[in-house]
C-alpha positions as CSV (number, residue, x, y, z in Angstrom):
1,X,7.4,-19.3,0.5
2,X,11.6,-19.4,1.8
3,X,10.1,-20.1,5.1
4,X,8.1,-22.9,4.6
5,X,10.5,-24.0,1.9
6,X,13.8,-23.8,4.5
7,X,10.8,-25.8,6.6
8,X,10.7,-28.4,4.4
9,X,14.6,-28.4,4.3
10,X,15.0,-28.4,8.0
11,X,11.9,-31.1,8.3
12,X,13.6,-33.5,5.8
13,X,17.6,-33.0,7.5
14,X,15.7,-33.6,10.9
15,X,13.2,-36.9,10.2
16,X,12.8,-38.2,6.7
17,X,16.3,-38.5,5.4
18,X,15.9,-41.8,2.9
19,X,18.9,-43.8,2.0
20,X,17.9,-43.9,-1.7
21,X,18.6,-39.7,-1.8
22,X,21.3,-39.2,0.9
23,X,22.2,-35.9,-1.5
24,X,18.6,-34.3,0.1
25,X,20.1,-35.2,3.0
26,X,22.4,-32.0,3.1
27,X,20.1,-29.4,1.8
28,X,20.3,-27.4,4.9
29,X,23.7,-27.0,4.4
30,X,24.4,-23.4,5.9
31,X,23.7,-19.8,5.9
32,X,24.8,-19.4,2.3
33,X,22.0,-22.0,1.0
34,X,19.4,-20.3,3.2
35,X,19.7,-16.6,1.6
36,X,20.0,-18.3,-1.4
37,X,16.9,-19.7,-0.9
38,X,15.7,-15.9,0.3
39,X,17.0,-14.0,-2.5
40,X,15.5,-16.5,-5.1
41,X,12.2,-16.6,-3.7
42,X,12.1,-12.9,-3.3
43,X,13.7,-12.2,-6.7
44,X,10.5,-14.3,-8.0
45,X,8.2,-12.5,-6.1
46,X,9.3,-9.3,-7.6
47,X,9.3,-10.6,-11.3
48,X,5.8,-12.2,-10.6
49,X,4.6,-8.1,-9.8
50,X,4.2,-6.9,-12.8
51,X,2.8,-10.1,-14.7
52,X,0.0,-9.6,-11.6
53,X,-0.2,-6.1,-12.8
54,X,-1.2,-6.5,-15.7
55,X,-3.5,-9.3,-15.5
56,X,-5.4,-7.3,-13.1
57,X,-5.1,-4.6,-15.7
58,X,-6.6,-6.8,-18.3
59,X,-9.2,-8.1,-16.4
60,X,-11.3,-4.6,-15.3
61,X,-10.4,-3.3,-19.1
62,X,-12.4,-6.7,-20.5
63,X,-15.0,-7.5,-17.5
64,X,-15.3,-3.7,-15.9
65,X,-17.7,-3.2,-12.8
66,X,-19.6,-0.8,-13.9
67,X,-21.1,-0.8,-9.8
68,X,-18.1,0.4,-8.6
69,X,-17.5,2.6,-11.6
70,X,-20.3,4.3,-10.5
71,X,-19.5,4.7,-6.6
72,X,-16.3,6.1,-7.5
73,X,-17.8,8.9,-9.6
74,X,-20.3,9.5,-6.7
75,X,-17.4,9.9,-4.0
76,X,-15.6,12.4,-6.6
77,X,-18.6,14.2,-6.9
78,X,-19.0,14.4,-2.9
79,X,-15.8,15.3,-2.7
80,X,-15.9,18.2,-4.9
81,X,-19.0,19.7,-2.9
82,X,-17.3,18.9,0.3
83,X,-14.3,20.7,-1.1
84,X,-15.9,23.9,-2.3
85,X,-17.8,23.7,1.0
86,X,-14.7,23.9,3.0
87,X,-13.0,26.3,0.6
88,X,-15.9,28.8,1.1
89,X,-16.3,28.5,5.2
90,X,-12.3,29.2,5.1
91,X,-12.8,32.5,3.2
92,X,-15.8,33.1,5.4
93,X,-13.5,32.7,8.4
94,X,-10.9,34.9,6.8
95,X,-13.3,37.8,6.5
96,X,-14.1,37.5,10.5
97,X,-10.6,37.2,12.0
98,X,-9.6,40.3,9.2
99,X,-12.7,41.9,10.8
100,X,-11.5,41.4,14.4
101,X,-8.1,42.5,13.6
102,X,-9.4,45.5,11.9
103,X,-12.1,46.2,15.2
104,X,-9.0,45.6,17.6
105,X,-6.6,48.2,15.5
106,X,-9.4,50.8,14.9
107,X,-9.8,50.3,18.9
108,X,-6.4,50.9,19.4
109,X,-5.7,54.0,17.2
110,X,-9.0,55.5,18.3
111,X,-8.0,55.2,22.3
112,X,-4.9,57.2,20.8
């Protein structure tokens, strides 16, 4: 929004320009008035977060999906297999490289 509205500005300064509002003339005045024009529209942009916040918030708590309600408790439910999978083949795996190292000492100490 400050760079289309410091468009605007620069548009009007460069080919509009009535007589009857000579004061718009001058609204790109300098540096100063464009970061003012920055740190307004930003400072609005921040204030308008939460206000989005928490109409979003309102809206799923009256009109939920219940559709994606349900896909999300699906993927946690994957996830938890998938998780216990990989838990179990990583113990699996611990046991055969404990086993190797045990094979490659025994080895070792027997050769002795």
């Amino acid at each position: 929004m400050a760079t289309l509205w410091e468009g605007m500005e620069l548009l009007w300064d460069l080919k509009i320009r009535p007589d009857f509002a000579s004061w718009l003339a001058k609204a790109q005045k300098d540096s100063a008035d464009t970061t003012l024009d920055i740190i307004i529209t930003t400072l609005g942009a921040v204030s308008d977060m939460p206000i989005w916040w928490s109409y979003r918030k309102y809206y799923e708590w009256r009109w939920p999906n219940e559709t994606a309600e349900e896909a999300i408790e699906e993927a946690r439910g994957k996830a938890e297999i998938s998780a216990k999978e990989i838990s179990a083949m990583q113990k699996e795996h611990k046991k055969q490289v404990i086993a190797k190292i045990k094979s490659t000492w025994e080895k070792v100490f027997q050769e002795k």
